[in-house]
N, C-alpha and C positions, 0 to 999 in steps of 0.2 A: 261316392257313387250315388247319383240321382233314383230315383225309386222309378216305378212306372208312372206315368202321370194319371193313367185311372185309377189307381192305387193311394196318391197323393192328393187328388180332388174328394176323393170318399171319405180316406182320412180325416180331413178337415173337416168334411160336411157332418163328420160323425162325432168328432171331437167337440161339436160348434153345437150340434143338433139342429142344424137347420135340414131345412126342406132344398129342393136342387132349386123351386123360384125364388126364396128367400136367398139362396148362396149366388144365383146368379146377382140378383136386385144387389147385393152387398159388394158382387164384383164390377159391378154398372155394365153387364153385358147379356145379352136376354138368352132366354133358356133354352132357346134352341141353339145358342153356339155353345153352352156347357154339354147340351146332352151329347152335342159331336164330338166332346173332348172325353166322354165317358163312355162312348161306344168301344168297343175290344178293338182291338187295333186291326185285327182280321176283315173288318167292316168298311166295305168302299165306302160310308159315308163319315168315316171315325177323320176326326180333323187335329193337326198337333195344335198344342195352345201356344200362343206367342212367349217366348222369353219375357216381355213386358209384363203379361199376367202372373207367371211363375213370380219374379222378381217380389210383385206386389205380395201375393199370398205370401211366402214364406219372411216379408216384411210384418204385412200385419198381423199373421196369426202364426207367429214360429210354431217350428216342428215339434217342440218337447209337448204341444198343447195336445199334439195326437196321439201323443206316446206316455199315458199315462202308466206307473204299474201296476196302478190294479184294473188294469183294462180284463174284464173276463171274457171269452169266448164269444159269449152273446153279445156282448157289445160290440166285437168286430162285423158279428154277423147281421148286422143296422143297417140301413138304409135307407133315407131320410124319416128315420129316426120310428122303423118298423121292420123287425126281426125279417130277413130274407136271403134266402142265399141264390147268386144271382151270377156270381164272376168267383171263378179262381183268385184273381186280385185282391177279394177281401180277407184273404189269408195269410201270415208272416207265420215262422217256425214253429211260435210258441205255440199260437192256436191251431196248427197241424196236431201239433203233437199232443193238443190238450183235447181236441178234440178226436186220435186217434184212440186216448187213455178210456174214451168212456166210451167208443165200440169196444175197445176190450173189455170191457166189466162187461157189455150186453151182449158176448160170446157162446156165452151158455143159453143163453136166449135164443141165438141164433140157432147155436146147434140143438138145439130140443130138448134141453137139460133140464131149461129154467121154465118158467112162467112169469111175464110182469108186465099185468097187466094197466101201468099208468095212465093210460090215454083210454080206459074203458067208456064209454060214451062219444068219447070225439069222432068226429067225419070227416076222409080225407077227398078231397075231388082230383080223380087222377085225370087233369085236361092234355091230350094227346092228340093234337091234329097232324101227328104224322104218325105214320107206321110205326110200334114198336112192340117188343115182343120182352125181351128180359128187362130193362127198365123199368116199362111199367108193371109187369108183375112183382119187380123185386121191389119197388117203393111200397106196394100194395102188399104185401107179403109183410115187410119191414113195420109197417103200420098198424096190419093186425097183429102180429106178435108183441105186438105192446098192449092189445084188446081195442084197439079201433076199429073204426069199420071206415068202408072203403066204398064210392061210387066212380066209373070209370067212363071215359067217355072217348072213343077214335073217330079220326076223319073230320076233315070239314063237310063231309056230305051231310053227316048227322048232326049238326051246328046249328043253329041259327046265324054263324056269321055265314053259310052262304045265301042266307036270303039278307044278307048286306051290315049286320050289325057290325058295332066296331067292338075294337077289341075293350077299347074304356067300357062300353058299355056291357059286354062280356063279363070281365072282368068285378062290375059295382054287382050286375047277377048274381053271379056263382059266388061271388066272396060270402053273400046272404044264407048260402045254403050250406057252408063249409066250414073246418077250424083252421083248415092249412089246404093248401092249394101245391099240385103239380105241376107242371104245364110243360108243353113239346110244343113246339110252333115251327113251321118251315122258314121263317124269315128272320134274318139275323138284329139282334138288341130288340124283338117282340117282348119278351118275356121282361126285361128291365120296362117297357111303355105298360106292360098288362099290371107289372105290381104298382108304380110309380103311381096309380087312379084306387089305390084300399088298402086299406090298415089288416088285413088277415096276412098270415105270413106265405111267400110265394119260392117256391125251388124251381131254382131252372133246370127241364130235366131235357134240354138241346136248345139251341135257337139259329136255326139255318146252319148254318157253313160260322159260326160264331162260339158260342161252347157248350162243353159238357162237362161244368165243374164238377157233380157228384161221381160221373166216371173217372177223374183224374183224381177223387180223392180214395175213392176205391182201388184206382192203379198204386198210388201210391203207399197207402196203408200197406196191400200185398208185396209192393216191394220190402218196405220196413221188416215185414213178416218173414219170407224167405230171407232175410240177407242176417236175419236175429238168426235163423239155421245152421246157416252157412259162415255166420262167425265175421259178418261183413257190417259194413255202415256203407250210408247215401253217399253221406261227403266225401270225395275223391276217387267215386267208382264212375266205370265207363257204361254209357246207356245207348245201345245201339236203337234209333227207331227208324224202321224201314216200311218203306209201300209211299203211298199215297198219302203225305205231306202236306200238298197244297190244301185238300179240301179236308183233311178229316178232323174235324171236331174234338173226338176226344184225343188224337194223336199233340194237337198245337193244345189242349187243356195241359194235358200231361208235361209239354218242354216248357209251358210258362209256369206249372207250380214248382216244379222239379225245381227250379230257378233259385228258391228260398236258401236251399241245401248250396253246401261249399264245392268247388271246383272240380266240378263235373266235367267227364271228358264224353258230350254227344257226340255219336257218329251217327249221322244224316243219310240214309241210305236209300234214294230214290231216282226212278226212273225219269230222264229228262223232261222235262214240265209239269211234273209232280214234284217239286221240290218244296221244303219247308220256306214260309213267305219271309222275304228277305230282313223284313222292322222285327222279325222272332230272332231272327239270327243277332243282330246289332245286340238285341235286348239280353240274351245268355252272355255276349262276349263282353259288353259292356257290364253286368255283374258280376265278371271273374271265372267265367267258365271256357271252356276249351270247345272247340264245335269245327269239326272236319265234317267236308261232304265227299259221299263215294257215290261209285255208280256201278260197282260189284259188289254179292256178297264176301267174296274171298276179302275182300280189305276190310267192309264194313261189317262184319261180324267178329273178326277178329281182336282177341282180349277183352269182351266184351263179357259186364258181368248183369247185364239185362240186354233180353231181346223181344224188343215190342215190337210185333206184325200188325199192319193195316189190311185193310182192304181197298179196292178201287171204289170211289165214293162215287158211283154213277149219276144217283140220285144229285147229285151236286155238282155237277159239268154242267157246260154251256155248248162248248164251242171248242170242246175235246173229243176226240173220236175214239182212243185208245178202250176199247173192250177188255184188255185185262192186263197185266202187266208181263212183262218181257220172262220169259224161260228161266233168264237167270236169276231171276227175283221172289223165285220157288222156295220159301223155306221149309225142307224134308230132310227126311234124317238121316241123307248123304250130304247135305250143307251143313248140319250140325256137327254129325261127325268130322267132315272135313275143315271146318273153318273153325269150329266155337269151343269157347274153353268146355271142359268137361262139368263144372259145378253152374255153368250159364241157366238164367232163369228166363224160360221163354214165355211170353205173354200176349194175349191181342185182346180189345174191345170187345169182339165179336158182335155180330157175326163175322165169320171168315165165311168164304167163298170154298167149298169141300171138293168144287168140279176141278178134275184136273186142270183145264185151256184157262183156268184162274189165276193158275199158277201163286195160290195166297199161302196159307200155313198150310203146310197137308196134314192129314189125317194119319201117317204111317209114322209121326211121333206120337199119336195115342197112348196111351200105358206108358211114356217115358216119364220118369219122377222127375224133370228138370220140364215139363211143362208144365205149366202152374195154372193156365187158361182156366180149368173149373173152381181151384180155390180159389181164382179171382172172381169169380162170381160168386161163389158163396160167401165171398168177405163183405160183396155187396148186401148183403142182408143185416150184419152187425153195424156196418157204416152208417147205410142211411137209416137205420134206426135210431144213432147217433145223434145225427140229424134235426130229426123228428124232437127228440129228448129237449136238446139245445134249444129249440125254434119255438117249440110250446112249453119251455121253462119246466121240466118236469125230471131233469137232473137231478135233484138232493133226494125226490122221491125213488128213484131205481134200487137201492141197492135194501133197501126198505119191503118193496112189495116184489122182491124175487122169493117164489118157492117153487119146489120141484116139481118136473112135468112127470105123470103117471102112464102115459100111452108109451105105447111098446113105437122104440125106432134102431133102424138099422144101425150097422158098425160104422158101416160110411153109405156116401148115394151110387159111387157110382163104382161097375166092379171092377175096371181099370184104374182105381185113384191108389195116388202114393201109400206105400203104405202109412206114413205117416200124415195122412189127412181123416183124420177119425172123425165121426159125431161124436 
């Protein structure tokens, strides 16, 4: 089974330690036809590589050159040959899983238990040219809990890119001002062109209609999580994800990491021309995975031991008119009762859409213990803290400068959560 091909060009370039114009210059093809072979595949400008080039690569620099075993963490997470996390893609099982082991140690952290403060003096620049609301509080949040400090910046109004800078030069800016960089940008593979111009380390925190890897490692950790509850594993469970397919970001993050894990049965549950893009579907089924499409929830819910809800990604239509999704594509808590196994974990990105004529998750599974929607947020605090740890090399020191936190905090946050979701 062939890997992804941006998965397989990173590889190299990482194994090699070259730069993207060195690895082009080395393949005799210029750097504008690699960056197209490295764009997410989601991207109208993303181009496959010829069988010829493949051929050649895996002639001259076979695969074991990438697959070293002392590859750590941090090494995966390179990028011509500068700490950054950029794509889903640059993740295999082990550094999921090595890098979920050390959200878990900064648990207590998260929950208010601990204190550790490693990054005391560092500054993060949280760049945000589109709207966000939990994201960036949660990086900023995650960053001081480590004793960071945090400057935040939304909207292109408030930029100097709209009085015309580019983003390289953005970019050479801010990097001078910062130790780690966030960035949100509306146009898809920005954030790969904004790191690709400075050595400071960059997280993509969205890029248009392209990804949102730290959400999908967040969905994923909280899967892991509930399914340790529930007595369950990844491999060979059914993941229902419904709504809006074509455009959502962290929906298409989530079915390409999931991808790692063994034979998965997706069930694709969306409204007609909201459907998952077709190169996602080849790429699960050609891994080994199982992927049916429905267009109810009575089929697509059922036996299903995860249920991820979208919303309508307005912001990211063109040339679709559909305002909300069809009646039957209302998950409330006569669909669950009706259709979903009883131990089902239900989950969304959020925002969800709470107006009825939205018809997105409802509101009247509130208080159900088999919603998971706020523990997934709050696992977002221990992840990308994770993250943070990884990117600025300050792993070996955590477990070292954790001591107790002395300020009085609640049982839990919120007074509808499971009872088994405690601070």
């Amino acid at each position: 089974m062939r890997t992804l091909q941006q998965d397989f060009l990173r590889q190299k370039m990482q194994a090699l330690g070259l730069t993207r114009e060195q690895f082009a210059n080395q393949l005799g093809v210029k750097k504008r036809a690699l960056d197209t072979w490295l764009l997410p595949v989601a991207s109208k400008e993303a181009r496959q590589m010829s069988e010829s080039v493949w051929q050649l690569i895996e002639q001259r620099w076979p695969l074991a050159l990438s697959q070293r075993p002392d590859c750590s963490l941090l090494d995966t997470l390179h990028c011509d040959g500068v700490p950054h996390l950029l794509s889903v893609g640059q993740f295999n099982r082990d550094s999921l899983e090595e890098l979920f082991g050390i959200a878990a140690l900064l648990e207590p952290v998260a929950r208010r238990q601990k204190i550790c403060p490693v990054l005391d003096g560092a500054v993060l620049g949280n760049l945000f040219f589109e709207p966000s609301t939990r994201t960036r509080l949660s990086f900023g949040a995650a960053f001081c809990r480590l004793g960071g400090s945090v400057c935040d910046t939304t909207g292109f109004t408030f930029s100097s890119m709209a009085k015309g800078e580019s983003l390289a030069d953005t970019a050479r800016v801010v990097a001078g001002y910062f130790d780690i960089l966030v960035l949100r940008h509306p146009e898809t593979g920005s954030v790969a062109h904004f790191a690709e111009h400075i050595e400071v380390p960059v997280i993509n925190g969205g890029d248009g209609s392209g990804e949102h890897p730290t959400q999908a490692l967040v969905d994923i950790w909280t899967i892991a999580k509930e399914f340790r509850r529930l007595g369950k594993q990844i491999d060979g469970s059914c993941i229902a994800l419904v709504g809006d397919l074509q455009h959502g970001r962290a929906v298409q993050s989530l079915f390409r990491l999931l991808q790692v894990f063994r034979s998965i049965h997706f069930k694709l549950v969306a409204p007609a021309g909201l459907e998952m893009p077709r190169e996602l579907l080849e790429q699960a089924e050609a891994a080994g995975h199982r992927v049916t499409q429905h267009s109810v929830l009575e089929t697509g819910l059922r036996d299903a031991d995860v249920i991820y809800a979208t919303r309508i990604q307005r912001e990211r239509m063109t040339t679709e008119v559909m305002e909300s999704y069809p009646a039957r594509f209302r998950i409330d808590r006569n669909a669950i009762e009706s259709f979903a196994r009883k131990e089902a974990v239900i989950l969304h990105p959020l925002p969800r859409d709470s107006t009825v004529e939205a018809n997105d998750l409802a509101t009247d599974l509130d208080g159900d213990p088999r919603l998971g929607i706020f523990r997934q947020t709050d696992n977002g605090i221990a992840l990308r803290m994770a993250v943070f740890a990884v990117l600025l090399g300050v792993v070996p020191d955590l477990q070292g400068a954790m001591r107790d936190a002395r300020w009085r905090r609640p049982a839990r946050v919120g007074r509808q959560d499971a009872t088994f979701h405690l601070l």
